[in-house]
C-alpha positions in Angstrom: 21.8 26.5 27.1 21.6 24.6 23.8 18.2 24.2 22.0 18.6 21.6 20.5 18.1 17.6 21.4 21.0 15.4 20.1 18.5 14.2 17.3 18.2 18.0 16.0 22.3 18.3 16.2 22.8 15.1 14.4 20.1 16.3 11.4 22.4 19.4 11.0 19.5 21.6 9.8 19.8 24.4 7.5 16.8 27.5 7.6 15.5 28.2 4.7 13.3 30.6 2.9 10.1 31.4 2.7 10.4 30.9 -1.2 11.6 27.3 -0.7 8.3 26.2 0.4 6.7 28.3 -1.8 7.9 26.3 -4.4 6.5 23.3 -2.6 2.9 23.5 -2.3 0.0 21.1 -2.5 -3.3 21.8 -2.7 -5.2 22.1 -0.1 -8.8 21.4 0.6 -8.9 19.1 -2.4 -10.6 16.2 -1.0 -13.4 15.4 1.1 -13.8 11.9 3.5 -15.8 10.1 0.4 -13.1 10.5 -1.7 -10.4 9.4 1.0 -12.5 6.1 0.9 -12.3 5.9 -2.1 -8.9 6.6 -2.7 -8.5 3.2 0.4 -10.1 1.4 -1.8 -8.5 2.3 -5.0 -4.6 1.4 -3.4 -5.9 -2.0 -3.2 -8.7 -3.1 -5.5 -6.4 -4.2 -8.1 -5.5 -6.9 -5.1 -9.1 -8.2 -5.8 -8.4 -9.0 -9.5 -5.1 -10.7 -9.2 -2.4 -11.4 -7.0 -3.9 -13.2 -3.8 -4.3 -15.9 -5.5 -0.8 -17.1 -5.7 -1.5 -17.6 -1.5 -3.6 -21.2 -2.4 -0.5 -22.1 -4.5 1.5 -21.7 -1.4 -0.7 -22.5 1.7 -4.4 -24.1 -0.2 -7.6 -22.7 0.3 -7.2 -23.1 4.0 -3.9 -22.0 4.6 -5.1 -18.6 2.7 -7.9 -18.1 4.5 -6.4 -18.5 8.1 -3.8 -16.3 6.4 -6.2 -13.5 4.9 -8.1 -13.5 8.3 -4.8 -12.4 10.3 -3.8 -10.3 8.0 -7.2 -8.6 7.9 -7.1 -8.4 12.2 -3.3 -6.7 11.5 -4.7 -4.3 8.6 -7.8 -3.3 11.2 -5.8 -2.6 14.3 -3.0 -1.0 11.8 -5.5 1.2 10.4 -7.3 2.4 13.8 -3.7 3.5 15.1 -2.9 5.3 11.8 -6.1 7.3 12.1 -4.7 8.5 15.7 -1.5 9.5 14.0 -2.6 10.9 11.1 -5.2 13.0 13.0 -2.1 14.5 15.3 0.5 15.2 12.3 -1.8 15.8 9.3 1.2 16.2 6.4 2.0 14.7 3.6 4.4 12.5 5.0 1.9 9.8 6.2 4.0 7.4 8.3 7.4 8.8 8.1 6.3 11.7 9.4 4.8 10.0 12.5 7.8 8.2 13.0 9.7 11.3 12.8 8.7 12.6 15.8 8.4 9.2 17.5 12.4 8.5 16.4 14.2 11.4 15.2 15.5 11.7 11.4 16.8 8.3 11.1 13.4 6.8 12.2 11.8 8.6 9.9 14.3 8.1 7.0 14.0 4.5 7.9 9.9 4.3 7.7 9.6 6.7 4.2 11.8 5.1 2.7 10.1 1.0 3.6 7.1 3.2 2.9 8.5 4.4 -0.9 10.0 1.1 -1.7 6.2 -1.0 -1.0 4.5 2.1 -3.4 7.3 2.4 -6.1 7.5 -1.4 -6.6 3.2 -2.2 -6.6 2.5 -0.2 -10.0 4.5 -2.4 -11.5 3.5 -5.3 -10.3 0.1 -3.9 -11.4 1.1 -3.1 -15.0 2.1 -6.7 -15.3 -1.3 -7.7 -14.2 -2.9 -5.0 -16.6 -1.0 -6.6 -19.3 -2.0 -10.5 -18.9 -5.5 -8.9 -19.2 -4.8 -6.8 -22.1 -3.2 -9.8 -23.9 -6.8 -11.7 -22.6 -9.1 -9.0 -24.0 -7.4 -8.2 -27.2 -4.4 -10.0 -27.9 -1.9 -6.8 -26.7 0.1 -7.2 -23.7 3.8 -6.5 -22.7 5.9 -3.5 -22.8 3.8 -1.8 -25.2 0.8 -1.7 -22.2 3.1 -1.0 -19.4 4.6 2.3 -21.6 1.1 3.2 -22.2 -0.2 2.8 -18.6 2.5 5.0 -17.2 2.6 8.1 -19.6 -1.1 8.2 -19.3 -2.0 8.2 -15.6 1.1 9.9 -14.8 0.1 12.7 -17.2 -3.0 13.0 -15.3 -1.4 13.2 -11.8 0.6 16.2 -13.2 -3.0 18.1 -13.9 -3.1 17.8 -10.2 -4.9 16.2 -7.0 -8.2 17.2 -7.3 -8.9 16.1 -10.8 -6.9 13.6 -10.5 -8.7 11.4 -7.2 -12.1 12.2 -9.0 -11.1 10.5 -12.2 -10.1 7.7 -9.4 -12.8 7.7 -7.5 -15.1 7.1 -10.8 -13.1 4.4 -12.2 -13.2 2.7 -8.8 -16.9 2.5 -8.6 -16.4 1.2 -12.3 -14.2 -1.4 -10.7 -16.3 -2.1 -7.5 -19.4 -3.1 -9.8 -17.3 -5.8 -11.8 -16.7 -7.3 -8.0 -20.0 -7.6 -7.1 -21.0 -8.6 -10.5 -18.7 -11.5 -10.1 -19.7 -12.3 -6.6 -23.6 -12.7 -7.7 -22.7 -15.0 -10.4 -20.5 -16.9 -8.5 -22.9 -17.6 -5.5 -25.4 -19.7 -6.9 -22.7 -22.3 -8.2 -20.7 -22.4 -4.4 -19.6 -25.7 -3.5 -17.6 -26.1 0.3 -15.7 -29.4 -1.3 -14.3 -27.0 -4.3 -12.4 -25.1 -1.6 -10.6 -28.5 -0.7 -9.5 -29.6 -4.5 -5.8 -29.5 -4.0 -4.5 -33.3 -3.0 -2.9 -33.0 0.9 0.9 -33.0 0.3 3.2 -34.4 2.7 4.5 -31.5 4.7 4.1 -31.3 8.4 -0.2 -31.0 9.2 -0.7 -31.5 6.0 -4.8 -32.4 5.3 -7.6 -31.8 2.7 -7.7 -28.1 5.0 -3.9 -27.6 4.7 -2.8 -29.4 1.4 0.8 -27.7 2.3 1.1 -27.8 6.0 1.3 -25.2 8.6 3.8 -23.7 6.9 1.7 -22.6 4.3 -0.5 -20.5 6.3 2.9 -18.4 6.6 3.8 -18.9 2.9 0.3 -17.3 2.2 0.7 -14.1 4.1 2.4 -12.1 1.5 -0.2 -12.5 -0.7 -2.8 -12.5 1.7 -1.7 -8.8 2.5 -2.1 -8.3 -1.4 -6.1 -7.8 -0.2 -5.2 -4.9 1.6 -1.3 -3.7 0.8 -1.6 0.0 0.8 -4.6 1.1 2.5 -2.4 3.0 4.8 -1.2 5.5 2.7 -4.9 7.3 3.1 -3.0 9.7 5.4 -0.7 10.9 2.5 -3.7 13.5 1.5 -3.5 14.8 4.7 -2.3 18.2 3.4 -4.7 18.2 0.5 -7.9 17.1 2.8 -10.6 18.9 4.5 -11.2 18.4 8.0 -8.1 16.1 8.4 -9.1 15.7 11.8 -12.7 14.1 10.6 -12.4 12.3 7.3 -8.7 10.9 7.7 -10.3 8.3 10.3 -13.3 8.0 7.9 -11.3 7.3 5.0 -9.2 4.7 6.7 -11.7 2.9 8.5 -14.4 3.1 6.0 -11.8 1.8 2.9 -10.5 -0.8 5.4 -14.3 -2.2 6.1 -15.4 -2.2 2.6 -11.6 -4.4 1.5 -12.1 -6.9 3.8 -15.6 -7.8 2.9 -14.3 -7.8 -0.8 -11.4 -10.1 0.0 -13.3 -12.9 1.6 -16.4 -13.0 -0.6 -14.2 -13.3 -3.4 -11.8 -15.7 -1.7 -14.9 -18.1 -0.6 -17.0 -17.3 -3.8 -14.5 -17.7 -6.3 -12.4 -20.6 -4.9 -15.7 -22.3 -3.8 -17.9 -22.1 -7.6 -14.6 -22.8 -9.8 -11.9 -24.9 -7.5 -8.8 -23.6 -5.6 -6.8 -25.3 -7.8 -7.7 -23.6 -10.8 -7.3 -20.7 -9.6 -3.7 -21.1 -7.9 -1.5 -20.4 -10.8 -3.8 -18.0 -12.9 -2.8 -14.4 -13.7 -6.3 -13.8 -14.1 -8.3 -15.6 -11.6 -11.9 -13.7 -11.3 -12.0 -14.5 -15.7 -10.6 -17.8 -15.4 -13.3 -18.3 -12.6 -16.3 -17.3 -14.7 -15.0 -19.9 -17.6 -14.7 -22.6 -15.4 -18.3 -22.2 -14.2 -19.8 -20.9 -17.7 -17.9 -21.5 -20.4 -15.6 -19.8 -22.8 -16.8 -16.9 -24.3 -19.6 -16.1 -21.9 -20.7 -12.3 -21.4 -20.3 -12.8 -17.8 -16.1 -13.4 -18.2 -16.0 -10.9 -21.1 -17.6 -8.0 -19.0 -15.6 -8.9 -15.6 -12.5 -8.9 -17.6 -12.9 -5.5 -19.5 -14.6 -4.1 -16.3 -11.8 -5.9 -14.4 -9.3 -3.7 -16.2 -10.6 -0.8 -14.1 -9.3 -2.1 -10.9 -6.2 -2.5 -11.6 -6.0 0.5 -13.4 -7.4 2.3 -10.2 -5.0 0.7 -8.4 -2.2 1.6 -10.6 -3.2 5.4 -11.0 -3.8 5.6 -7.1 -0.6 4.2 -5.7 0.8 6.9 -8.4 -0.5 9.2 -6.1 1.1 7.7 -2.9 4.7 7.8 -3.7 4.6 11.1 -5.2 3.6 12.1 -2.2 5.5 10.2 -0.1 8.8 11.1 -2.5 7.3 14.9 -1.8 7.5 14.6 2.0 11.1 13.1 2.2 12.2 15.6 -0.5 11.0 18.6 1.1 12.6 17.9 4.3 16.0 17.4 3.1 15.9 13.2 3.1 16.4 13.1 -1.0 17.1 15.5 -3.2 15.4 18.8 -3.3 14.5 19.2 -6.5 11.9 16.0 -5.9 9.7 17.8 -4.2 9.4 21.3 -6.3 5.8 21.3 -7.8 4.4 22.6 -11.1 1.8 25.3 -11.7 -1.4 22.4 -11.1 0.7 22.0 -6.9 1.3 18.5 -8.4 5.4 17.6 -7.4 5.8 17.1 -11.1 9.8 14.9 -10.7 8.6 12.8 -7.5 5.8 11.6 -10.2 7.7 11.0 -13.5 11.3 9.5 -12.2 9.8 6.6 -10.0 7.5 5.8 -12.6 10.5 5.9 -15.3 11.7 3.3 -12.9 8.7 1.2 -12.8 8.4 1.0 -15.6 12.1 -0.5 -16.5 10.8 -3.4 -13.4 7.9 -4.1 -15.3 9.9 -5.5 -17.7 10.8 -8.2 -15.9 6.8 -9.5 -16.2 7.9 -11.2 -12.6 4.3 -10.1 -11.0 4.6 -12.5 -8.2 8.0 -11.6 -7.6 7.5 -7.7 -7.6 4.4 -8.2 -5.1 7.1 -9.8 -2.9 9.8 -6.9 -3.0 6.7 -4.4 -2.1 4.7 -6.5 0.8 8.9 -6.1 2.0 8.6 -2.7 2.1 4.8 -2.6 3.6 6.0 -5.0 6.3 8.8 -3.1 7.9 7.2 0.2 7.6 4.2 -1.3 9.7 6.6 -3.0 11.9 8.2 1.3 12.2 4.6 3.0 12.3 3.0 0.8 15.3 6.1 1.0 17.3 5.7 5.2 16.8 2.3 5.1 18.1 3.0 3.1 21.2 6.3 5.3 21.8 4.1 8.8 21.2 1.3 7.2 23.3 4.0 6.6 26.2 5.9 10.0 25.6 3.6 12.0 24.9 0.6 11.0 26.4 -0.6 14.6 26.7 -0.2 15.9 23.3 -3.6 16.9 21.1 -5.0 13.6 19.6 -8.6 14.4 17.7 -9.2 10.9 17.4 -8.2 7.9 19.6 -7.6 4.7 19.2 -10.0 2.1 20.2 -7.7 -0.2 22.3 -4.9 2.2 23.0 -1.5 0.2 22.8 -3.0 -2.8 22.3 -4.5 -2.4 19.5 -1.2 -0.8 18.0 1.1 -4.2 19.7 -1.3 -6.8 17.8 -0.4 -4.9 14.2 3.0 -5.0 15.8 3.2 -8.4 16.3 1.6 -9.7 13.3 3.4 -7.4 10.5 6.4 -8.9 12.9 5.3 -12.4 11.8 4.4 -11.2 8.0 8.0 -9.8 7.9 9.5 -13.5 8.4 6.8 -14.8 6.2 8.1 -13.0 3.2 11.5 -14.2 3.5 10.0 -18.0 3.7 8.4 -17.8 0.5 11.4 -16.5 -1.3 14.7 -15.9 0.6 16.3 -14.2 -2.7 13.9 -12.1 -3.2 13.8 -11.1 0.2 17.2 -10.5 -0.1 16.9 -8.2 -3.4 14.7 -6.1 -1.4 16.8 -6.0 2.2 19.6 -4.8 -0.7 17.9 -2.1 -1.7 16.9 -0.7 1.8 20.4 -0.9 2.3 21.3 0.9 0.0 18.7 4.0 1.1 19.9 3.6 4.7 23.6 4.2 3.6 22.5 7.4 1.6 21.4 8.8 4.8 24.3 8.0 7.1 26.9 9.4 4.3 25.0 12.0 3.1 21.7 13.1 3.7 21.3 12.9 7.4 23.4 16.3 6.9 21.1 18.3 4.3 17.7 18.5 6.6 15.8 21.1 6.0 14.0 23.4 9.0 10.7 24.5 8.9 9.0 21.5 7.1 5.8 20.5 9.4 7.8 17.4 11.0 10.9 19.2 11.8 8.7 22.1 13.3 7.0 19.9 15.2 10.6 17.9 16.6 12.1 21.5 17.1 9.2 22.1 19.5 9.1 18.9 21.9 12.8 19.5 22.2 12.4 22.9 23.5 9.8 21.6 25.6 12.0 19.1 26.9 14.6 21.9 27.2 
């Protein structure tokens, strides 16, 4: 009888060595539930700082609120399923791998790949942001910043994991004090009518609440998910965490808890002391919102915009982290070339680090922040839209199968993230149908690799393909 399931024919899977995985090792036992949190929190707090903002411009301070409150329900629900997932397939693959086993190769090519275009596009969307503050602080910005910003956090990435998250985790408390040190001076000068500065325009429901309409509640949602974009890659230190099983829930859940309690003090706080609309257009909206309420040259704007730099920079030097690993994961098993995933003396996959970053750093360029935010919350969206559909089908499939933590909810919980990333995936395409388009182009353009070329050069034995080989002998 044949062993293997039409998937495993249609991967045609070559064995390997012993020594090809030997050249592929991370390091295990690296990091402990704190530091997951802290490494949730790091993906996104440069969201805090900048970005979001550009959701009033599109939807008001009421259409971003509605907005950031359904995108925080989608992050919770999304978050409490990866936790399930994660906890069954602990490897570096994060969601790709879950999707792997849910789909077969192409479901998984399809997910790591949405998954590596959201983390290779948001560092430099980040170094454009770390820029406009630079050129703030001390009259520097531009390519000079985004060179700099690169070759150094991606020369500590290369000293390895463990070193590298603790370095992250201390710039991220750095980062997390400038927050709340903007949220305390912002309190005392909170005023509701602020919230409702932009004049009501004449789109369909437009009012003081919705300047822009309904339709910019849905214009808002890509930036709204800027609160939160990458909080799911906690997983991807799966192979490098202790007790998966125990602090891969607690670093999801923990990170996700502490984000949204950031996002809508800062969204009522700072909108409500210094006016949505002087904050719509700024590229740096927590400094611009101190100088509207204190005055130029204060202390208080000086410190949150040195400090601020931290955030950004925590973000920048985290998400590093995510699509090397991710890049790792899909290299090791055959989906992009080999040589990606080999790793240097320190077990940190030296080439999935350096050539995305070589290639962030050319998009930087562009200083099109909004714009590159766009291309990524593309990539975040469909790969949400691919993860929850993997836990519902591995929930009906395999109903059985070892799960060390559960979700609250079940399927439900996993078919509201579904619905809403759904909804967030038409949203993107509202605010900027070229963009959109750029982005769909470039998925393309990974989906046609694998049909013409990689979808032959899997590689047996990586954790996900062990894993497929054995529910189809199962099945068998």
């Amino acid at each position: 009888m044949n062993n293997q399931d039409p998937i495993s024919a249609l991967s045609a899977s070559t064995t390997t060595s012993e020594d090809y995985f030997a050249q592929r090792q991370l390091k295990q036992g690296a990091v402990g539930w704190l530091l997951l949190i802290g490494l949730g929190v790091a993906y996104v707090i440069s969201g805090d700082f900048a970005g979001w903002n550009f959701g009033i411009a599109q939807g008001g301070w009421g259409g971003m609120f509605v907005a950031t409150a359904v995108v925080a329900v989608m992050y919770l629900c999304l978050c409490l399923a990866m936790s399930e997932m994660a906890t069954m397939l602990p490897t570096a693959g994060g969601g790709y791998s879950f999707a792997r086993i849910a789909f077969g190769p192409l479901g998984g090519y399809l997910t790591g790949t949405a998954i590596l275009i959201e983390y290779a596009i948001a560092p430099a969307a980040i170094a454009v942001f770390i820029g406009a503050y630079c050129e703030s602080l001390f009259g520097i910005g531009g390519w000079q910043v985004y060179l700099a910003c690169y070759l150094i956090f991606m020369g500590i990435h290369l000293k390895g994991a463990g070193e590298a998250l603790k370095i992250m985790f201390a710039i991220t408390l750095v980062a997390a004090i400038a927050l709340a040190v903007f949220i305390f001076a912002m309190f005392p000068h909170f005023n509701s009518h602020n919230l409702f500065d932009i004049p009501a325009g004449q789109q369909f429901g437009a009012s003081s609440f919705l300047p822009y309409g309904y339709l910019g509640i849905w214009a808002a949602v890509p930036y709204a998910i800027w609160f939160f974009l990458a909080v799911e890659g906690v997983p991807l230190a799966a192979e490098e965490a202790k007790d998966p099983a125990k602090s891969l829930p607690r670093g999801l859940i923990g990170a996700m808890l502490i984000l949204t309690a950031f996002a809508l003090l800062i969204l009522f706080l700072g909108a409500g002391a210094a006016g949505a609309s002087t904050l719509q257009h700024s590229s740096a909206p927590l400094v611009d919102a101190l100088v509207k309420v204190y005055g130029q040259g204060t202390w208080l704007a000086n410190f949150v915009n040195f400090v601020g730099l931290a955030g950004l920079i925590a973000s920048f030097f985290s998400i590093i982290y995510a699509y090397s690993r991710q890049i790792f994961a899909l290299s090791r098993a055959g989906y992009l070339p080999t040589s990606l995933s080999l790793t240097n003396k320190n077990h940190a996959p030296y080439l999935a680090i350096i050539i995305p970053g070589i290639i962030g750093f050319f998009l930087s360029l562009t200083k099109e922040g909004d714009l590159l935010i766009l291309i990524a919350v593309f990539g975040a969206t469909i790969s949400y839209v691919l993860m929850m559909l993997s836990h519902i089908k591995l929930r009906v499939s395999r109903p059985l199968m070892h799960r060390p933590y559960k979700t609250p909810g079940g399927i439900v919980t996993s078919s509201i993230a579904l619905i809403l990333a759904t909804i967030a995936v038409v949203a993107g395409f509202l605010v900027n149908p070229k963009v959109w388009c750029i982005a769909a182009g470039i998925y393309m353009v990974f989906i046609a690799y694998f049909i013409f070329y990689s979808r032959h050069q899997l590689i047996q034995g990586t954790p996900e393909e062990e894993f497929a080989q054995i529910t189809a002998d199962e099945k068998q």
